[in-house]
C-alpha positions in Angstrom: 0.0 0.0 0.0 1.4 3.5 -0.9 1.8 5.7 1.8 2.1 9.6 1.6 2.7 11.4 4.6 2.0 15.1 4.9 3.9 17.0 8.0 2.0 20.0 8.9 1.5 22.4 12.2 -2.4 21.6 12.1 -3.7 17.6 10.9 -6.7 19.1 10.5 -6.0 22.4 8.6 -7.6 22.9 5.1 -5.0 22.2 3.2 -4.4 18.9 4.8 -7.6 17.7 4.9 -7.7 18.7 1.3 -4.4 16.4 0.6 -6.0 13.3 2.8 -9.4 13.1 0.8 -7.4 13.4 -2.3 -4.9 9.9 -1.1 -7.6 8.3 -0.1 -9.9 9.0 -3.6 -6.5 8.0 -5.3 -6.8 4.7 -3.0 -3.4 5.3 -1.3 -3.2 6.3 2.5 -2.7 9.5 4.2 -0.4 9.7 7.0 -1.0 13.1 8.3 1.0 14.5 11.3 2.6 17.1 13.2 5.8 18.6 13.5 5.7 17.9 17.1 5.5 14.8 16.8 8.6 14.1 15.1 11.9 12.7 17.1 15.1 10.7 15.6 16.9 7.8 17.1 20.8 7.5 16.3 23.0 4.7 17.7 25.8 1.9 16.3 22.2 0.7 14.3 22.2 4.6 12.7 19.5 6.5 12.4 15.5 6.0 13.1 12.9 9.1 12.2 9.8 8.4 14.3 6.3 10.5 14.6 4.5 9.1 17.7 6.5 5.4 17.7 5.6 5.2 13.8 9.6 4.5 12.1 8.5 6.9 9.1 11.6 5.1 7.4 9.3 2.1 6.9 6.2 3.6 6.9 5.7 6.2 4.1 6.4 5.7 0.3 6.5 10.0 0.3 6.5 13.0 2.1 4.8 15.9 1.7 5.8 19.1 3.4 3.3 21.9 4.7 4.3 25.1 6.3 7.0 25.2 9.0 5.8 28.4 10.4 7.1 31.1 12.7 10.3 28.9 14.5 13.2 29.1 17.1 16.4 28.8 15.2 16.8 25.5 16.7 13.4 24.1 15.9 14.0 25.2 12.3 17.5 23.3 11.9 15.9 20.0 13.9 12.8 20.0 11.3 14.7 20.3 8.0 18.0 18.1 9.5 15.0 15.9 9.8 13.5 15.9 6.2 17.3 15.5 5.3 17.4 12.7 7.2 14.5 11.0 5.2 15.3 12.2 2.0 18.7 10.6 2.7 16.7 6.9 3.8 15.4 7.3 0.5 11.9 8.9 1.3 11.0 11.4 -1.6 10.1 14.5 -0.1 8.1 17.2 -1.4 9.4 20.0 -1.8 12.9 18.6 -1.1 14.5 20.5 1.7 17.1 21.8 -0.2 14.6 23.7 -2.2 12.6 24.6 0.9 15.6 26.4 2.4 16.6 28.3 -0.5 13.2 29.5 -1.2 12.4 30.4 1.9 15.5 32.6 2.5 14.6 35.8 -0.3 17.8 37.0 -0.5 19.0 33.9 -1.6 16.7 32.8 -3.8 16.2 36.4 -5.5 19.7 36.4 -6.6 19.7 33.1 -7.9 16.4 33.9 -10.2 18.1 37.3 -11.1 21.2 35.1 -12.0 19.1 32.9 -14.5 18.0 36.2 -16.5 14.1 36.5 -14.4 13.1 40.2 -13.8 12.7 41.1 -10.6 12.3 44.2 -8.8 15.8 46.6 -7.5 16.7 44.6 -4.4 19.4 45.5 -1.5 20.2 43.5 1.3 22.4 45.0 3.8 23.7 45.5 7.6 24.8 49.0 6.2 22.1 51.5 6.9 23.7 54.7 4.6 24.2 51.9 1.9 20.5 50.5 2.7 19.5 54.6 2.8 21.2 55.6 -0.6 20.7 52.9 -2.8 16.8 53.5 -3.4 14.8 56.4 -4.7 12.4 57.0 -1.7 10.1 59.3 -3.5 8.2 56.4 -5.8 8.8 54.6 -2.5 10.6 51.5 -0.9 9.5 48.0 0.5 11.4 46.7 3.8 10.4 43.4 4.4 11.9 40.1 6.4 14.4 38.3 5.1 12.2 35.3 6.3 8.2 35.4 6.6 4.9 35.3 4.0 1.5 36.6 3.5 3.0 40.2 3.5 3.5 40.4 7.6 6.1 42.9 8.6 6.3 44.3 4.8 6.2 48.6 4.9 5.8 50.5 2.2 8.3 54.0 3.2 8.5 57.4 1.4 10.3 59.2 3.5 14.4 59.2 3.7 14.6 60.2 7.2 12.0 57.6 8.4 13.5 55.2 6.8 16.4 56.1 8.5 14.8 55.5 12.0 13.3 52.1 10.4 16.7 50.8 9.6 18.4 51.9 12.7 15.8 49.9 14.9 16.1 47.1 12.9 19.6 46.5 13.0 19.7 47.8 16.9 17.5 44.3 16.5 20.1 42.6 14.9 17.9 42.3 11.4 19.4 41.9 8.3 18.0 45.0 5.7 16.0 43.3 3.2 14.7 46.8 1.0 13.1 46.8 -2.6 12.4 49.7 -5.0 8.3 49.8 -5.1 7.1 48.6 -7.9 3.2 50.7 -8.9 0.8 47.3 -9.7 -2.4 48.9 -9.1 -3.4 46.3 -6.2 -3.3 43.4 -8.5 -0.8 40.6 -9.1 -1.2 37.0 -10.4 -0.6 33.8 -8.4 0.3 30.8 -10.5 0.2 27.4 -9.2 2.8 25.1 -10.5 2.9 21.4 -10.4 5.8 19.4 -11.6 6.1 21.2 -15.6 2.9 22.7 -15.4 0.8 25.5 -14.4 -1.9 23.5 -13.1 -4.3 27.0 -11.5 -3.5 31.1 -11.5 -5.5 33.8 -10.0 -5.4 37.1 -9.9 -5.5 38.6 -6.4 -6.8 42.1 -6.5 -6.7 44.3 -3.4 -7.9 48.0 -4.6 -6.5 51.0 -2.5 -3.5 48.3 -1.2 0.1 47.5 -2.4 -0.2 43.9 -0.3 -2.3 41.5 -2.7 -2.3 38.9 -0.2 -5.2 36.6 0.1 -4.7 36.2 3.8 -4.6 40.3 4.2 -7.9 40.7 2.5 -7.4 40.5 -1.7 -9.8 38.8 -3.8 -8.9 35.7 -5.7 -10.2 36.5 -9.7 -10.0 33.7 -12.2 -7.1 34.0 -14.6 -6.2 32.0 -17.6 -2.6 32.6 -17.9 -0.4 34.0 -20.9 1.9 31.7 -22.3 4.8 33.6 -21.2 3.6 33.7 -17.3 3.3 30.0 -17.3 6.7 29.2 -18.8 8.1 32.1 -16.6 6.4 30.6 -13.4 7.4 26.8 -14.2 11.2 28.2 -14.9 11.0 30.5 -11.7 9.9 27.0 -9.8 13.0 24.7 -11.0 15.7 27.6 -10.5 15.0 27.1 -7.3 14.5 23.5 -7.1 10.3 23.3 -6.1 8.1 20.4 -7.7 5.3 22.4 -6.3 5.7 26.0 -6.3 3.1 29.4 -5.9 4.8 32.2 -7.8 3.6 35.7 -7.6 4.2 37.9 -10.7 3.7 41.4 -11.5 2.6 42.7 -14.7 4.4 46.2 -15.1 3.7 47.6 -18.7 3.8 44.4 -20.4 7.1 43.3 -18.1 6.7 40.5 -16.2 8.5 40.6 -13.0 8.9 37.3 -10.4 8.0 38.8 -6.7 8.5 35.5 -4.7 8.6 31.9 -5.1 6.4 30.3 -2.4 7.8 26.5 -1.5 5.1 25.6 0.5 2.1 27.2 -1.1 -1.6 27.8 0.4 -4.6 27.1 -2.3 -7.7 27.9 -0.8 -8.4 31.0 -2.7 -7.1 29.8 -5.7 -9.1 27.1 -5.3 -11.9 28.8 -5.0 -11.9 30.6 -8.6 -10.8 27.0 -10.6 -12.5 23.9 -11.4 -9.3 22.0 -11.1 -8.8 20.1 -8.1 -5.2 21.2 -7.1 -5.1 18.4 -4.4 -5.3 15.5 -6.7 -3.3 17.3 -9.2 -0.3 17.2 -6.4 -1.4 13.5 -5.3 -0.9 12.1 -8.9 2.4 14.3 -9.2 4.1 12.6 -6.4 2.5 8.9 -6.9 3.6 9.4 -10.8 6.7 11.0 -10.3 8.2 10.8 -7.0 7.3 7.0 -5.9 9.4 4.1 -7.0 7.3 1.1 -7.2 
């Protein structure tokens, strides 16, 4: 019997629920659980991965990973040494957690999609506040945001020099690293695509009037969107710089530019799910059964 797990905070949050149904309509097995659950045993014998006295070693044919959420540095390292660990006993995991720690760190992976020739918007990252201070234009206005973190928490848009000054000095009195972008004028709309494997399997638009943050989780609306060519094979390329199977990419249209914002490795769908008839959850399930599972 194939086995997918799915390591989440919450076994019974939407998303995982949404997974489960779609193992069990496949007829595989879900093996939901919790990151709290997990522990490793390591002795003369090597290494065991357990989740409430299940060996996950013997137990799943696949792993899928759900958000790790807001973490201690050392409950971060224990959770992806751990999905190493797994990967390394063979386990496909997905998103591997090579590609989960490069996409989650956006300095990182912003350079590398820059590197590959993707558009993105004037970035610097910096512990230097006069470089951080004289490197931007602050009259069309300048985005600090976390080096680490989604759904647009802790992003400011700033306009003013001097207050930016202020921002910055607090910041790194904090020990933060300066993560500061050039804004870019999208008119409160930007376009999620939803990739699986080589395709773009679901895009919305999220539209947020009056707002620069088109998250879904701070209030935009999800629009139904049938992508351009070019967005798709910009959103699938965006997705294996970086190393995700499944990837959300948020892309601004800018006067016919298209530029890559972020590349989420560990991707909500509810909203988008809510604007297509495609069911995103199976689409993933067959993706890893096809693709990841050796049988």
């Amino acid at each position: 019997m194939i086995t997918i797990g799915i390591i989440t905070r919450n076994v019974n949050g939407w998303a995982t629920t949404q997974l489960s149904r779609a193992i069990i309509e496949r007829g595989y097995q879900p093996f939901p659980m919790n990151y709290r659950s997990l522990y490793t045993e390591i002795g003369s014998f090597g290494y065991k991965v357990y989740s409430d006295k299940v060996n996950l070693i013997e137990k799943l044919s696949a792993l899928i990973v759900r958000p790790l959420g807001r973490l201690s540095f050392e409950q971060a390292f224990f959770r992806m040494d751990t999905l190493h660990l797994l990967e390394n006993a063979g386990i496909p995991v997905i998103n591997s957690p090579k590609a989960i720690e490069i996409a989650i760190n956006k300095h990182r992976s912003l350079a590398l999609l820059a590197s590959h020739g993707i558009k993105v918007p004037y970035t610097v990252v910096t512990e230097n506040i006069n470089e951080a201070v004289e490197r931007l234009d602050y009259r069309k206005g300048v985005v600090v945001k976390p080096l680490f973190g989604s759904k647009g928490l802790g992003s400011t848009l700033i306009k003013d020099k001097d207050f930016a000054w202020r921002i910055y000095a607090d910041l790194k009195f904090m020990k933060h690293v300066l993560y500061i972008q050039e804004f870019m004028e999208h008119g409160g709309r930007d376009i999620r695509a939803f990739v699986v494997g080589d395709r773009v399997v679901a895009a919305m638009f999220r539209e947020r009037p009056g707002s620069w943050k088109t998250n879904i989780s701070r209030g935009a609306k999800p629009i139904p969107c049938k992508p351009e060519p070019e967005v798709e094979e910009l959103a699938i390329k965006a997705s294996k710089i970086l190393g995700c199977d499944i990837a959300g990419v948020d892309i601004l249209d800018i006067k016919g530019e298209k530029y890559v914002i972020e590349v989420n490795s560990q991707p909500g769908w509810k909203g988008i799910q809510s604007v297509t008839k495609v069911d995103i959850a199976k689409k993933i399930i067959d993706y890893v059964v096809k693709e990841k599972i050796k049988r």
